[in-house]
N, C-alpha and C positions, 0 to 999 in steps of 0.2 A: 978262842971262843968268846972272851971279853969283849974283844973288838968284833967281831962279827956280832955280837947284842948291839953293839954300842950305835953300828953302821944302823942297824934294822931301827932304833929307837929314833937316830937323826935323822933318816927317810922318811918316818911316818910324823914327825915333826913338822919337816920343810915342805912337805905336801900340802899340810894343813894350811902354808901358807900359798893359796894360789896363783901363778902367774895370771897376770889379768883375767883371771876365770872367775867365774859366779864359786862363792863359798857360801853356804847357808851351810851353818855348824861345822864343820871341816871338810875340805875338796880335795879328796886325794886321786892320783893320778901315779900310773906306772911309768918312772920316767929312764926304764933302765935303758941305759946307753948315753941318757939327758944329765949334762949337768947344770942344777938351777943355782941364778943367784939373787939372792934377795937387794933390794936397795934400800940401803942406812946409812946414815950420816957417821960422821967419824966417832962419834959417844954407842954407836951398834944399835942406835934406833930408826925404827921403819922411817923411811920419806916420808909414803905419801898412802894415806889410804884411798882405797877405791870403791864406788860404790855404787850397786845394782838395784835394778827394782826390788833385789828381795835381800839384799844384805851387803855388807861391807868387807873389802878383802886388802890384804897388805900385799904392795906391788914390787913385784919379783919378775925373772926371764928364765926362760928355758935355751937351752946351748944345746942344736943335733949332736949325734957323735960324731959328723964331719964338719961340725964349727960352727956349722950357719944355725942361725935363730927359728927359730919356731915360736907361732901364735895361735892365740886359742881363735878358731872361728866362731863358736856356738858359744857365746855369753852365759847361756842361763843353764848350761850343765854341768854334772859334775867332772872332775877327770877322775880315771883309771886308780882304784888302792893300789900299791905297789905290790899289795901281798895278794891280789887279783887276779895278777896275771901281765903281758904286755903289748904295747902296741902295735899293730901290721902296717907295714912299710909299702905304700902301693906309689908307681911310678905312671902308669899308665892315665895319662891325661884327661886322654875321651870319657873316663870312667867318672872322673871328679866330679860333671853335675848332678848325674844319678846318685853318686853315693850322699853328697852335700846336701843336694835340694837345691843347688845355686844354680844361677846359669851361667854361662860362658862369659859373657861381657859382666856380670860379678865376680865372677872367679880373678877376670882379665884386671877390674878394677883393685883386687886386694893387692893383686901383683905389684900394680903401680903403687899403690900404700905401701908397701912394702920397698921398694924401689925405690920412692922420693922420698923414705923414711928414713930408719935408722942407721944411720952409714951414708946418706947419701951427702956429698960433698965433704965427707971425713970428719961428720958429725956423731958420734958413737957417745954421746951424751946418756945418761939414764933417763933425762927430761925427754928424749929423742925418742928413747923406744917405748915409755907410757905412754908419748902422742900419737907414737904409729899404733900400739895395740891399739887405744881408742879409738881411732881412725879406722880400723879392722872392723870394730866392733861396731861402732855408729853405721859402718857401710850396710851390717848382715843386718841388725834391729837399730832403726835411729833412731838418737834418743834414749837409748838403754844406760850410757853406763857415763857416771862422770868422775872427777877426783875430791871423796870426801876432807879430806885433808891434810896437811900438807904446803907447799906454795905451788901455785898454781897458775899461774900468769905466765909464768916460763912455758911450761907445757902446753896452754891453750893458745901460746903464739907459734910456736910449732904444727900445733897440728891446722892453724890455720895456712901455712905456710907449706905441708904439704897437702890439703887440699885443693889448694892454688896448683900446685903443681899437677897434680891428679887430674884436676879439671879440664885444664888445658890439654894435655895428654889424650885425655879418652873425648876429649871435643873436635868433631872433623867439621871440614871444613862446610860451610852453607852452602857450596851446590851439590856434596854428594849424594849419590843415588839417583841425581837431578837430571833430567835430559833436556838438553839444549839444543837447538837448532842452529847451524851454522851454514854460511855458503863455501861451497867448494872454493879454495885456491883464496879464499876471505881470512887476513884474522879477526876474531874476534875477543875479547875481551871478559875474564869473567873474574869477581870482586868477592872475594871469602870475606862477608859478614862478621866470622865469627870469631878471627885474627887469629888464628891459627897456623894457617898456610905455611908462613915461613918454617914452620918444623917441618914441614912436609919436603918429600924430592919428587920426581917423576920416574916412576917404575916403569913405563911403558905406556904408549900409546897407538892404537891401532885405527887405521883409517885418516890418520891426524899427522900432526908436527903439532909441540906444546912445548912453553918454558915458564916459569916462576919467576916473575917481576916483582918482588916483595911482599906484598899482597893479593897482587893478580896473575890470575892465568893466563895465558895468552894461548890461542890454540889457533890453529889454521887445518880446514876438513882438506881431503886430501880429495876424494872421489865421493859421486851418491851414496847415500845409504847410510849403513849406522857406523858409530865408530865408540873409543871409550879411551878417555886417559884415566890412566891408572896412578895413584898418587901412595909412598910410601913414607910413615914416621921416619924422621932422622935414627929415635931411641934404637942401638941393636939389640940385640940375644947373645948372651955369652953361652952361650951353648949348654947353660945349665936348668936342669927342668923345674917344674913343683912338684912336692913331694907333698902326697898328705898322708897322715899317720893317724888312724880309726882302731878302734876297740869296743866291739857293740856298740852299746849305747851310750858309753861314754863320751864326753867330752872330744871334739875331734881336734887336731891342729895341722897347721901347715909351716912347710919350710918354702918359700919363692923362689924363683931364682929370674932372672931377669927378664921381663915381659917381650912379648911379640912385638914386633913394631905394628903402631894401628896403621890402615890400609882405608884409603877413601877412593870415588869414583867419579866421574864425571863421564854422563853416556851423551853422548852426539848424534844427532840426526841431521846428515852434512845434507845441504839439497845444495842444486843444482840453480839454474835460473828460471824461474818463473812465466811463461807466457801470458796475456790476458787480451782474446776475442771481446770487443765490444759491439754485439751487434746493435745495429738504431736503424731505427723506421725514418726511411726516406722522407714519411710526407710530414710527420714532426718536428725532425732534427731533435728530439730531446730522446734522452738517456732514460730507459726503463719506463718509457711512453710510447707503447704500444698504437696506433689505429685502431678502430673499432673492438670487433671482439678476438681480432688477430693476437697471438701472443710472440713475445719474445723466446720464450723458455721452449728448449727440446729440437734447435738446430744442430746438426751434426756438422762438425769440421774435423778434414782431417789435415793432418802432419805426416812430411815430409821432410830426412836430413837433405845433405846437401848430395848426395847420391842417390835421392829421389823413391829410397826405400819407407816406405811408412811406418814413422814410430809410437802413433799412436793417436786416438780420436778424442773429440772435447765436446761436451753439451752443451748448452747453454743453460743458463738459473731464469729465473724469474724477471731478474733486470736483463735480462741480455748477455752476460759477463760466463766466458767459459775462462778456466785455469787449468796450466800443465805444466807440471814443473819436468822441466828437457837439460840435459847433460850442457856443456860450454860448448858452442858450434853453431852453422848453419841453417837456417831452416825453409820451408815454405808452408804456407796451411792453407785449406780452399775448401768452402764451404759444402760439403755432401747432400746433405739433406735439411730444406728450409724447414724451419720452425712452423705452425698450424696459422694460416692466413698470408703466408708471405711466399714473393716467387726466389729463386737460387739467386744467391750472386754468384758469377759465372769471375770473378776474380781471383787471384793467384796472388798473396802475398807474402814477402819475402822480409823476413827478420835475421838477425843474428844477436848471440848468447855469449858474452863476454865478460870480464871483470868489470867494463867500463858500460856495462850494457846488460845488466842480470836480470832487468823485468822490462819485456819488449811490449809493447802496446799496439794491437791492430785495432783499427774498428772497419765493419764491417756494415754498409748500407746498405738499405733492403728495400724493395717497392712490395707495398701492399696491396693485395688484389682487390679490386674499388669495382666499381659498377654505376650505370644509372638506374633508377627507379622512376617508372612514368605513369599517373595516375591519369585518367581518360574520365572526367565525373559526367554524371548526368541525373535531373532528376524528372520525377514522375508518376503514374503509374498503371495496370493494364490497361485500367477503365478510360484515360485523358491520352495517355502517350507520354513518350519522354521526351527531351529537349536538355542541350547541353548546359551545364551550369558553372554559371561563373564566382567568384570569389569563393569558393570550396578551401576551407584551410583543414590542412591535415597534419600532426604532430609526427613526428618519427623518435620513436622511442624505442634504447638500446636493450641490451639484454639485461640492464643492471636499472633497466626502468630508468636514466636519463632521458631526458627530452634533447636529441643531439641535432635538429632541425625540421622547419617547418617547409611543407609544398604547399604550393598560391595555386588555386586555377583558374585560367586566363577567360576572357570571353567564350573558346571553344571547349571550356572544359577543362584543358589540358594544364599540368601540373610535374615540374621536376627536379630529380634532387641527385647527387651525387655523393653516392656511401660507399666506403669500407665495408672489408671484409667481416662479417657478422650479423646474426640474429635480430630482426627488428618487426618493430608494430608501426603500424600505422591507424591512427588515431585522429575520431574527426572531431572536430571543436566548434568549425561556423556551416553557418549551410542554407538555402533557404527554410524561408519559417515554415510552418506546418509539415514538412517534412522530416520523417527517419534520418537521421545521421546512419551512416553503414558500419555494420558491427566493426572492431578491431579486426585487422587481416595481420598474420604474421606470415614474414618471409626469411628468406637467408641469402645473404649476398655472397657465393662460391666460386664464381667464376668470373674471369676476368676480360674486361670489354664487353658483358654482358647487357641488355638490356633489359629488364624489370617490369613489365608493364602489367599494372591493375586499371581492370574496364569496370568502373563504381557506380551502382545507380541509388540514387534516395529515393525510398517510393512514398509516400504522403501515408500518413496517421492514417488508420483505420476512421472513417465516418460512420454513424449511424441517422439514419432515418425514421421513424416514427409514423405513420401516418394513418391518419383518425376517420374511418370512414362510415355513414348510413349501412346498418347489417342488411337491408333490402336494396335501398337505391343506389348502395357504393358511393354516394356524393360525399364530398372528403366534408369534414365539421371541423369548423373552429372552435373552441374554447376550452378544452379539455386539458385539463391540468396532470401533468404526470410524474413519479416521479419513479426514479431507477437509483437499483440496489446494487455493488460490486463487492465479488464475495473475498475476505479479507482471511487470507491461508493464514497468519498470525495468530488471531482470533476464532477462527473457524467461523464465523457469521458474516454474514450481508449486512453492508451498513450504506445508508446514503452515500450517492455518487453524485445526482445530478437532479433538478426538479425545473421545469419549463410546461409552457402553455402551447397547444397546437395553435396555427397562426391560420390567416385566411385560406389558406393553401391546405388545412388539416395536418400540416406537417411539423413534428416537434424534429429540428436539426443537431447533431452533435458533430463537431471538428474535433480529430485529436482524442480520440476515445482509447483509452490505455486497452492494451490488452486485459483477459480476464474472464471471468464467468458473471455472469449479471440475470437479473431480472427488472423487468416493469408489471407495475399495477397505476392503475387509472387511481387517482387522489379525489379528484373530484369532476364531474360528467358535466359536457356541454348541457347546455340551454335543453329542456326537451327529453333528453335523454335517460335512459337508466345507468346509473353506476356496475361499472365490472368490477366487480371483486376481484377478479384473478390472478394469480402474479405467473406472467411469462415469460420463460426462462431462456436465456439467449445466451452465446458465445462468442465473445471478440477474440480472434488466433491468427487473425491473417491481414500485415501493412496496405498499404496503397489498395484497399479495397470498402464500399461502401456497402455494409451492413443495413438490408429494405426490411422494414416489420410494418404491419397493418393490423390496426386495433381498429376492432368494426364495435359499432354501437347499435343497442336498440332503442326507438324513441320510444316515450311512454305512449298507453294509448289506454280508452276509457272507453264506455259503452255511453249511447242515445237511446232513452227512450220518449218517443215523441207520440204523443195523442192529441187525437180531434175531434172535438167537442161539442155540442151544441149551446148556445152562447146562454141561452136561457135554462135550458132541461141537462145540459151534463152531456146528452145522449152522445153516443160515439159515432165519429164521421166515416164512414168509409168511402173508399176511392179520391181519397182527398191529393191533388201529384202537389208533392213534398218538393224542394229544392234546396240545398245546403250550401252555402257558400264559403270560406275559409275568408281571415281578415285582409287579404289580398284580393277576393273579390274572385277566387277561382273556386268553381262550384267543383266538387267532392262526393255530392250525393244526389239522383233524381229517383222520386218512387213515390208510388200511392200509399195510401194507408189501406191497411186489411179490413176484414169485415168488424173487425172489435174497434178501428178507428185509432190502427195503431200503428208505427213505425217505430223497427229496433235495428239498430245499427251495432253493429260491435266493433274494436282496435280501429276506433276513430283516433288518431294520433293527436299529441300535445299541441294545444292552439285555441285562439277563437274563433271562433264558427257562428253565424246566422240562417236562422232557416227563414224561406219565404214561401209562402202560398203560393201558387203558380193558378191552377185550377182549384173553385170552391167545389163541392158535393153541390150538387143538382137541389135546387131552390134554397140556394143560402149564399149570402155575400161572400164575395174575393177580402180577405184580408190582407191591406196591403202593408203592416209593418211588418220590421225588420223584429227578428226576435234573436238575440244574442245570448251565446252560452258559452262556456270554457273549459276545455279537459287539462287540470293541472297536475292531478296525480295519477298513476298509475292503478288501473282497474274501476277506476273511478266510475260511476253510473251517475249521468246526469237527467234527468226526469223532465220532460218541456210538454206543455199543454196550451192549445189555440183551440181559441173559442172564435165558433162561426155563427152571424145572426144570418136569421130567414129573411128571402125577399118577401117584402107586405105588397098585396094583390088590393085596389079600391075598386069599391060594389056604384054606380052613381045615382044621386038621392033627389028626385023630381021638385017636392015640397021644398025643399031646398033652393033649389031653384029660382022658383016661383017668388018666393020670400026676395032671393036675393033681388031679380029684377023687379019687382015694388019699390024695394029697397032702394035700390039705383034710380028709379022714376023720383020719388019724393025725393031723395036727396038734389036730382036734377034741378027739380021747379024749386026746392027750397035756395038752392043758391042762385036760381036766374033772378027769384024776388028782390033778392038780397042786392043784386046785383043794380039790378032795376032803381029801386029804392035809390042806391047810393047814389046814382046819375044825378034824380031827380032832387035831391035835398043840393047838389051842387050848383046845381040851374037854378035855383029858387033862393040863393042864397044872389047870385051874382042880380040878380031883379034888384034887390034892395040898394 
């Protein structure tokens, strides 16, 4: 009974002292079947203490009942009291990461800690198995647990030294998982980065031949398709499992026993040999240089072995370049179906697929379907006629709006170009003057050895004519000033277009008048005439055609009234015949005057005018000036009055007479005397 106390007081003792487990105040742990030993130096004192995030523990081992070691996984729990109860023994592997929380390649990694640890190379040191637990423990929380005290340098080069070893172990090689491309019956060469390899053998290789050259692989594909070398650790399995031993929530541990060898992979995708169709446009010679709007891309070619069975068809891309990758052997390929613009090659070419020969090269020249294009110009229009026109230049522009060449046309007109297959405009640039250039025309060059032919006419700018005429006589008038409005869709309004004077001809001319909606109003009125207010609205919509308008005017005109008078008394003449002359001397009016001695004339038009007497009223003189008057404004009344004297009638007066011949007598003898006399004083002087 003594000793049975004595057992129960040393168990609840030696628990308290944890093997590398978390102890905050005492960590006991059911270790029935476990025997633990503490590590002390020869005086029975602890080595080395250990310590957690939450307290410090003295460093001891636990011994399974079949000998192997046991470690605590879970740092920060407690173990099992012994008076608790005990631990469940579970063998079954698959179960381990469920129950742990760890996963498989953790599980795999404590194994190896465990393995390059304590015992390994017949190190069973006490320094050996604190560095392994540590090492356990830093794998599941890093960083958790280190040695508070104690010597310490031993241990930490341990566990750096199974780390290294660990390392390397659960490190495969840099191409696994990796797939690689190889050629069939090729070796090829692959370089493990991550210097591993040489632990590694070859398990197996499918689709392949592979061997281990130090640190390279060497592989050779056997046939198409995929393949995988399989690569296994040197380390074996002694055919002893992991044991983990759990008790609720206690504290769990494990016993290891020698890990899996690790397993890497290298997958392969062996191909075969490569063909590569190069088709090229005959009229280029250059690679991925198309003709016109012809393309390279979307030629079909097929393949044939050397038995003439078809193994399979090829596209073309965008440069021309079809790829097929074909088994080692014979072949021929010919082209099916030409690409969009181009005709078949009707050739048969013949490659072969070998070690010395893995990527065959055909190319494949193509003619593109071309055409001429013939332009026929002419210019004109309904009104004159047409006639062929010379130096006509026309752009030819591609689908991508290039300018890819120009057509000339010759003296008859004629004009020609030769194009590829594709969409194009044709665009005029020179042409004679005053004449339409011809819209843009577009076409498509599809057929081959075609001929193309546009019949082009220029018809001449819309003209406008004007012309200014008398609203009665129709005679055209000069001077009228005009001007024209074109209506501007931008703004919505009519704004000055154009302002000119009718010429001698009454005609205002316009060349070249834009299309458009327009009006004219009169600015300011010829000579004579009255101003039109009006604005007349007109429409230019149609080339090679002359637009005729006619702006009729009225002249001004004024009223005459003309009286005849008696030249002394006022009194009024009647039957007096009137005559009216205009400043050119053409008479305009002949008429009497009425019984009042009057003449009224109305819409005498602008001008100067003379009236003349022609016949006076019965006993009164002929007047023979000219009497000048003027109508300068509009409704004007001008007032004219001639005054006519009486013929004087003489009565003859006898006494008169009488007087006069007395008269004449004395005067006679007065001057014979006279006469007389002078003789005689001359004679009477020569006596002396």
């Amino acid at each position: 009974m003594k000793i049975k106390k004595y057992l129960k007081k040393f168990f609840v003792a030696l628990i308290s002292i944890v093997s590398i487990g978390v102890a905050t105040n005492v960590v006991n742990a059911e270790s029935k079947g476990f025997a633990y030993r503490a590590f002390r130096d020869a005086s029975g004192n602890v080595k080395w203490r250990l310590n957690t995030s939450n307290d410090s523990i003295n460093a001891g081992m636990f011994i399974a009942p079949d000998g192997t070691l046991a470690y605590c996984i879970e740092p920060l729990l407690h173990y099992l009291n012994i008076n608790d109860g005990s631990y469940d023994i579970n063998y079954d592997y698959s179960s381990f990461s469920s129950i742990t929380g760890l996963n498989f390649d953790k599980i795999r990694e404590l194994s190896l800690i465990s393995f390059y640890g304590y015992g390994y190379n017949g190190d069973t040191s006490d320094e050996n198995y604190v560095a392994t637990q540590l090492e356990i423990w830093d794998a599941v929380d890093p960083g958790c647990c280190s040695v508070e005290s104690g010597d310490t340098s031993l241990i930490n080069d341990k566990r750096g030294t199974i780390r290294s070893l660990v390392n390397n172990e659960i490190t495969r090689p840099s191409f696994d998982t990796v797939t690689k491309e190889v050629v069939a019956t090729k070796e090829e060469v692959f370089t493990d980065t991550n210097n591993v390899l040489s632990g590694y053998a070859i398990d197996s290789c499918d689709n392949c031949t592979a061997r281990i050259e130090g640190n390279n692989l060497i592989v050779k594909g056997t046939n198409m398709g995929e393949g995988k070398v399989n690569l296994k650790r040197t380390v074996g399995n002694d055919n002893q499992g992991d044991i983990l031993y759990t008790s609720g929530s206690y504290q769990k541990l494990m016993s290891f026993g020698k890990p899996d060898p690790m397993q890497a992979h290298l997958k392969l995708n062996v191909r075969g040999g490569t063909l590569m169709v190069q088709k090229i446009d005959k009229d280029t010679k250059q690679i991925a240089i198309p003709s016109g709007e012809a393309t390279l891309e979307g030629a079909e070619y097929e393949i044939f072995d050397e038995s003439g069975n078809l193994v399979g068809s090829i596209f073309t891309d965008l440069e021309g370049k079809a790829i097929k990758e074909l088994p080692l052997g014979k072949y021929t390929v010919k082209e099916k179906t030409p690409s969009v613009g181009y005709l078949l090659d009707e050739n048969v070419y013949e490659f072969t697929i070998n070690e010395n020969n893995l990527n065959p090269y055909v190319e494949s020249y193509e003619k593109v379907i071309d055409a001429y294009g013939v332009v026929m110009k002419e210019y004109g229009d309904d009104e004159l006629g047409y006639k062929n026109e010379a130096n006509a230049i026309f752009e030819v522009i591609d689908y991508m709006n290039r300018v890819v060449g120009k057509i000339f046309t010759d003296d008859e007109g004629l004009g020609v170009i030769k194009l590829p297959y594709g969409t194009y405009k044709l665009h005029q640039v020179e042409g004679t003057p005053n004449y339409k250039f011809v819209d843009d025309i577009e076409f498509k060059i599809d057929e081959l050895n075609k001929t193309y032919k546009f019949k082009l006419k220029n018809v001449s700018f819309p003209r406008l004519d004007i012309t200014k005429v008398d609203s009665k006589s129709n005679k055209v008038i000069e001077g009228a000033k005009i001007d024209i409005y074109k209506y501007n869709i931008e703004t919505n309004e009519f704004e000055l277009y154009y302002e000119g004077i009718t010429d001698n001809n009454g005609k205002l001319h316009i060349d070249n008048i834009e299309l458009g909606k327009y009006y004219y109003i009169e600015n300011t009125a010829p000579t004579g005439y009255l101003l039109d207010e009006n604005k007349y609205y007109f429409e230019i919509d149609e080339y090679g055609k002359t637009y005729k308008l006619t702006l009729k005017n009225e002249k001004i005109t004024g009223k005459l009234e003309f009286s005849k008078v008696d030249f002394s008394t006022s009194e009024p003449l009647p039957n007096t015949l009137i005559e009216i002359y205009n400043e050119n001397d053409e008479l305009v009016y002949s008429g009497r005057t009425d019984e009042n001695g009057k003449i009224v004339i109305d819409n005498l038009e602008y001008g100067k005018y003379y009236i003349l007497e022609k016949e006076a009223p019965e006993g009164y003189q002929l007047n023979p000036d000219k009497m000048w008057f003027e109508i300068t404004e509009e409704g004007e009344i001008v007032k004219s009055e001639m005054k006519d004297e009486k013929v004087v009638v003489e009565v003859p007066d006898t006494r008169m007479e009488d007087f006069t011949t007395i008269y004449l007598m004395c005067l006679t003898v007065v001057g014979s005397g006279a006469i007389l006399y002078g003789i005689y004083k001359i004679k009477k002087s020569k006596k002396k």
